[in-house]
N, C-alpha and C positions, 0 to 999 in steps of 0.2 A: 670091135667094141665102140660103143658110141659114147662120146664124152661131148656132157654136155654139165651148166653150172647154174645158179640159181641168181637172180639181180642181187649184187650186195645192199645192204642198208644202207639209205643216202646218208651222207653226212656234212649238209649244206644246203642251198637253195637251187643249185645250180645240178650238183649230184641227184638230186630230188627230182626238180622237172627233167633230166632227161632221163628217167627210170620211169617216171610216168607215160612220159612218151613211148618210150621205147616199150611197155607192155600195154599202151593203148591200141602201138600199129600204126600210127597217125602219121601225118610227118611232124617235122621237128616246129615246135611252137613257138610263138614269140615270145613268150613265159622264159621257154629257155634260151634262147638265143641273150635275150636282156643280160640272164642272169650268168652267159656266161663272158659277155662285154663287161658286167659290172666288174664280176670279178678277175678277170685278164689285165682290168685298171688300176683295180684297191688291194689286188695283196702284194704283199710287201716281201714274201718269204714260200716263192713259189714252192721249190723243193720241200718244204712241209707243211704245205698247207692242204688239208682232209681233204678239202671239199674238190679243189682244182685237179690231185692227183689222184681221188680214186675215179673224178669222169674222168679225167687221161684215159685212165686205165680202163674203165667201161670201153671206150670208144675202140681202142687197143683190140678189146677180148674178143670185139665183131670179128676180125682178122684172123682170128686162131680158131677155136672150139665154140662162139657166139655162147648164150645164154636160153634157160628155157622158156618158151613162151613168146620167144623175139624173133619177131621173122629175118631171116637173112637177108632178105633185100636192105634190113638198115647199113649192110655193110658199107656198100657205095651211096647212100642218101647222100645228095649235094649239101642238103642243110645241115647235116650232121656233120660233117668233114669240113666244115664253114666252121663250124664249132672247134672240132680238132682243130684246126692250122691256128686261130684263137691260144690256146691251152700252151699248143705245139711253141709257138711263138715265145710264150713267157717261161717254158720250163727251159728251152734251147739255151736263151736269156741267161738264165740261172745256171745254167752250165757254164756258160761263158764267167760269170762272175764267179765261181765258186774254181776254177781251174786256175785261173788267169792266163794272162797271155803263152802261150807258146813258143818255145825259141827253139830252130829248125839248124842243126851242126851239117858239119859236112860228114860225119862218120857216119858209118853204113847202121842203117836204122834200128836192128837189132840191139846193138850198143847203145843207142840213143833210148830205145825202149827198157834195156837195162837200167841205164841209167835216171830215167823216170821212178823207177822201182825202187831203186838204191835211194831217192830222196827221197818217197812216202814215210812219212813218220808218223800215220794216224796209230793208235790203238790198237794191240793185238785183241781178237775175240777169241780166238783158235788159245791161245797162250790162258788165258782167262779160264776158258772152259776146261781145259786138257787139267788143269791144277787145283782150281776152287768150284767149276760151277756146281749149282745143285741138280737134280734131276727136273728142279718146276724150271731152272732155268734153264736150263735143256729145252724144256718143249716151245719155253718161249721163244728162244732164238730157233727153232725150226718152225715153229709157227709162222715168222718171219720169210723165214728163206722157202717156204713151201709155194707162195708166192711165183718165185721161182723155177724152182727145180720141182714143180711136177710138169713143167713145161718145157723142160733143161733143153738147149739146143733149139728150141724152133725159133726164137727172137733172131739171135746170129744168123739161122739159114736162111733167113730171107734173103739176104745179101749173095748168095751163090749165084744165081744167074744175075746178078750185076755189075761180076769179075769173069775173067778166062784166065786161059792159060797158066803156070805155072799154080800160080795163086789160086785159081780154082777149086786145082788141081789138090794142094794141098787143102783148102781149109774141107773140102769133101772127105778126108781121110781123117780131119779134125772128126768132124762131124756124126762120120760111123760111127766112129766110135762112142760119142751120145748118147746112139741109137739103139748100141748095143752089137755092133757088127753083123746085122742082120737078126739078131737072136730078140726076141718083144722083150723075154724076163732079164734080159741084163742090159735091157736099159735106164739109163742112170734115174732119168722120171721114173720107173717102176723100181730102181733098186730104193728111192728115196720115200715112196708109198710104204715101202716095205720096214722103214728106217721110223714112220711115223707111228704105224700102227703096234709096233715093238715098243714107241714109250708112249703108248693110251692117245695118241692123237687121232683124228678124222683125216683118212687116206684122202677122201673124194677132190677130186678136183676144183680148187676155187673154195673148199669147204669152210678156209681158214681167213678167206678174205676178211671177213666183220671185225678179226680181234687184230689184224697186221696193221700199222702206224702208217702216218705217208709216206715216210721214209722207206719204207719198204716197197711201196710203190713206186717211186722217185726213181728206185733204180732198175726195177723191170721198165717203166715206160720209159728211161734212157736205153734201152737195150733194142725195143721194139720202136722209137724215135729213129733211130743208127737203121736197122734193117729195114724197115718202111719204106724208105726215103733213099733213091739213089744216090741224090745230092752226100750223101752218110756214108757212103759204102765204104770209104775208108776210116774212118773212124769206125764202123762196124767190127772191122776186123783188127783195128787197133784195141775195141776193147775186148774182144775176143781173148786176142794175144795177153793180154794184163793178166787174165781171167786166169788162163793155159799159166803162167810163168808165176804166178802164185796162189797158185793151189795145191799143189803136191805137199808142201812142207805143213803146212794148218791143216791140211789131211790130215798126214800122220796126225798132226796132234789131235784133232777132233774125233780120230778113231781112240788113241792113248783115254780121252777123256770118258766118252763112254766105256771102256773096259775095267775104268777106274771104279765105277759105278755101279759095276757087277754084268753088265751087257755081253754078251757073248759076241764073236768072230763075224755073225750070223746077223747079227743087226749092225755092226760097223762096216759093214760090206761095203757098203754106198762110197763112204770114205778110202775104204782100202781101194774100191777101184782107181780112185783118184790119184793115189800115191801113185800108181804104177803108169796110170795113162798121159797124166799129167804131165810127167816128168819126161815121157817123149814126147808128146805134142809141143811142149816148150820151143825148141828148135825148127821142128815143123811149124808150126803159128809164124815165130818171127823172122826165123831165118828164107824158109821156102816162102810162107804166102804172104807175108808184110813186105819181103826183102825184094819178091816177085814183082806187086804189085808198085812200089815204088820206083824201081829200075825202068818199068815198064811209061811209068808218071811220076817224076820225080816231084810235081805238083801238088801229088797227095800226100805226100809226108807229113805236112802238120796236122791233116786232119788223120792219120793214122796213132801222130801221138796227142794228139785232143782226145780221142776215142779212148784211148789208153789212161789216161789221166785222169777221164770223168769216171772209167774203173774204179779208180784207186777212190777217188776223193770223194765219190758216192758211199760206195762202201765203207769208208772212215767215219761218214754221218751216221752208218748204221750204228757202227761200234761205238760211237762216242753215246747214241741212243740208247741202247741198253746197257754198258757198262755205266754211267752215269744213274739210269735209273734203279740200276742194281746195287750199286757203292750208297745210293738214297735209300735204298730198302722198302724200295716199289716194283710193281711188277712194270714189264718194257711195252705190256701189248695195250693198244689201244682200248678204253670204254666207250661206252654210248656214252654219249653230251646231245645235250638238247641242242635241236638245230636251228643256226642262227635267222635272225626274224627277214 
């Protein structure tokens, strides 16, 4: 099957000229290059600002499935990747300020990663939906996450051949399981196609990009930042592990909430895998492939729990996003706004 997506709508100057480009074929122009120095200068609020994270993410999608119409050669254009490390630079930035500093114990890492977990105190979404959401807000918030998980698993795997040994070892059994254990229809990207089209949404890949916020983007392009990028490989797998060690329980309840709703066994599948897969991978993630790779470098430990952290405290921006806009009694997903001069 060939998967392939459509240019999203710019929404910026910057998101703009490189979508021109990129369906001109041309190289990359000084139009854009300008506009992506102006903005890597002037904003103020990297993690959600439209314009910066959906080129992220443009530049990003060359790496996975590309767009239609865009030749593959832009994947490696020097001048485009000039552009990326640009973008790359101030959203890393933003990471850095939004986790804070890191402190590195001497307990073996698992507990340390626990204990990261144990202090998140963002907003449950899972809790939210499982008890009061409505059905529009259901679709909202997968509208978001489809972003996502119609891609589940391929951001983290990049990082596979930039570990060995133990670590490897483990996050490849992570990984299958993504995949579906071999099987195409019970992978968790197809269980989650299947989860959309069940409440009136567009399966297609990238379908839902126009109406997801930055923040939705903010934390795919911290996922595909982490795997990209060797210098990341442990933070890759640190936020892997985040990922793995809380999900099982907001499964459950994100299955509980659609059944609430009237949804049958048969559309909460997506979720119910999770309960089950989740809660082994847990130990597997942190104990085998974080415990692995640390023992191996006990160097990278902070950057496995940075990795971890920007987990958490990405995803909290989400929650804080749409539970906020919902308690407002507005919708969470982005409109078209006229683009700036």
């Amino acid at each position: 099957m060939i998967v392939t997506m459509r240019l999203p709508k710019p929404r910026g100057p910057l998101s703009a000229a490189l979508r021109a480009d990129l369906r001109a074929g041309r190289s990359l122009t000084t139009r854009t290059r300008s506009a992506a120095e102006t903005l890597a200068a002037q904003t103020t609020d990297p993690l959600a600002d439209e314009d910066l994270q959906l080129a992220l993410a443009i530049c990003y999608e060359l790496h996975y499935h590309g767009f239609d119409g865009v030749d593959d050669g832009w994947e490696w254009d020097p001048g485009l990747l000039g552009v990326r490390a640009l973008l790359e630079e101030r959203h890393t930035a933003a990471l850095h300020d939004l986790v804070g500093d890191v402190e590195v114990t001497d307990a073996p890492v698992d507990q340390q990663l626990t204990a990261a977990i144990a202090a998140d105190d963002g907003p449950s979404l899972s809790g939210y939906l499982a008890r009061r959401g409505t059905l529009e807000q259901w679709r909202e918030y997968l509208t978001l996450r489809s972003v996502y998980h119609l891609k589940e698993g391929d951001p983290h795997t990049w990082a596979i051949p930039r570990i060995s040994g133990r670590a490897k070892a483990a996050m490849v059994e992570i990984q299958a399981d993504e995949y579906g254990g071999g099987s195409a229809e019970r992978m968790h990207s197809r269980l989650f196609a299947g989860l959309l089209r069940d409440l009136g949404l567009d399966d297609g890949y990238g379908a839902l990009w126009d109406d997801a916020p930055a923040v939705t983007f903010a934390s795919v392009n911290t996922m595909s930042l982490f795997g990209l990028h060797r210098r990341w490989r442990a933070a890759c797998l640190g936020h892997l592990t985040a990922v793995e060690m809380t999900s099982s329980e907001p499964s459950r309840r994100y299955s509980l909430g659609l059944r609430r709703l009237g949804f049958s066994p048969g559309t909460s599948v997506f979720y119910d895998e999770h309960v089950e897969a989740d809660a082994v991978h847990e130990q597997i993630a942190s104990v085998d492939m974080c415990g692995s790779l640390v023992a191996d470098d006990p160097s990278l430990t902070a950057d496995v729990l940075f990795g971890a952290r920007c987990a958490l405290a990405v995803d909290g921006l989400t929650a804080v996003h749409l539970l906020g806009a919902w308690e407002a009694g507005r919708s969470g997903l982005r409109r078209d706004e006229p683009l700036a001069a």
